[in-house]
N, C-alpha and C positions, 0 to 999 in steps of 0.2 A: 476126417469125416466132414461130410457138407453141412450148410448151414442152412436150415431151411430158412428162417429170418431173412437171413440177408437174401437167400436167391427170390423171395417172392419181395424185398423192398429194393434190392439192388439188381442182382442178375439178370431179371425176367425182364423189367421196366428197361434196363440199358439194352437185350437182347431185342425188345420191340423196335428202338431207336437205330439200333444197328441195321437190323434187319424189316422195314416195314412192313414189307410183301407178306411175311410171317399171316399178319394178320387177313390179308383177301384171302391165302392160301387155305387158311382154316376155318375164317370165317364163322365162330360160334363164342359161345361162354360155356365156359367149365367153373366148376365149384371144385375147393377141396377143402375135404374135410378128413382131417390130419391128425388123430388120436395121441394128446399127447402135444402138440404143439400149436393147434389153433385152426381158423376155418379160413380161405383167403376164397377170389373170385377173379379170375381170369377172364377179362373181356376182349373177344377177338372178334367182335361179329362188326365192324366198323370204324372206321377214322384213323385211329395210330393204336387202337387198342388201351389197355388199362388193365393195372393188376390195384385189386385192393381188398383190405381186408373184410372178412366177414361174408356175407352167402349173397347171393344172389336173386334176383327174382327170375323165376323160372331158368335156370342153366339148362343149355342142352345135353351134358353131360357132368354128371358128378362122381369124383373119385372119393374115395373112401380108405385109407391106408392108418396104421401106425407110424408114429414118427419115427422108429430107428427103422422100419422099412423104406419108408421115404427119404432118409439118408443114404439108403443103399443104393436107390434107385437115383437119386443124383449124382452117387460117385460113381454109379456103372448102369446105366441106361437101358443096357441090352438084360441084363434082369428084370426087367418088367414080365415078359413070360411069364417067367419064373415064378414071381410073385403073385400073379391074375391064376396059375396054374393051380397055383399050391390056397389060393383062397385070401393071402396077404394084401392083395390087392382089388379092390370091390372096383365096379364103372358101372353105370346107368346106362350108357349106349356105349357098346365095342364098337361101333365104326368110328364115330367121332371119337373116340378114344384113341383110335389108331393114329389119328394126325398128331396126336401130343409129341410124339416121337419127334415131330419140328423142333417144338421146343426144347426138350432136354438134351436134343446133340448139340 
């Protein structure tokens, strides 16, 4: 089972590193807010990007999940549907939501 901790202090931050472009490509801030294990803030709107913890000012999109969902959803990605379908999974904007899919492959 995934770890959320670690993939919003370690995973996401070295996947920025790895990958910079991530950030022009998407170009926004996401919020999540993670029932169950805490609120982090995904900054892609600029520079090399930034994950950290806590909300945001003004995110262009915010997710809204339970934590053993969002364990799901980092061990199998292509469950997001699923989860958006079924109500498990909240967003604020579906488009910009749809780039996230960068991130967790």
């Amino acid at each position: 089972m995934a770890d959320i901790q670690n993939f919003f202090d370690e995973v996401l931050p070295n996947k920025l590193v790895e990958k910079p472009e991530l950030v022009e490509s998407i170009g926004s801030s996401y919020q999540f807010d993670i029932d169950g294990a805490g609120c982090w803030t995904v900054d892609l709107s600029d520079g090399a990007g930034a994950v950290r913890t806590g909300g945001g000012e003004s995110p262009g999109c915010v997710v809204t999940i339970k934590a053993p969902d969002f364990e799901k959803l980092l061990d199998n990605p292509s469950s997001a549907m699923m989860l958006f379908t079924t109500g498990r999974l909240k967003v604020s904007n579906l488009t910009m939501a749809m780039s996230l899919q960068k991130l967790f492959s």
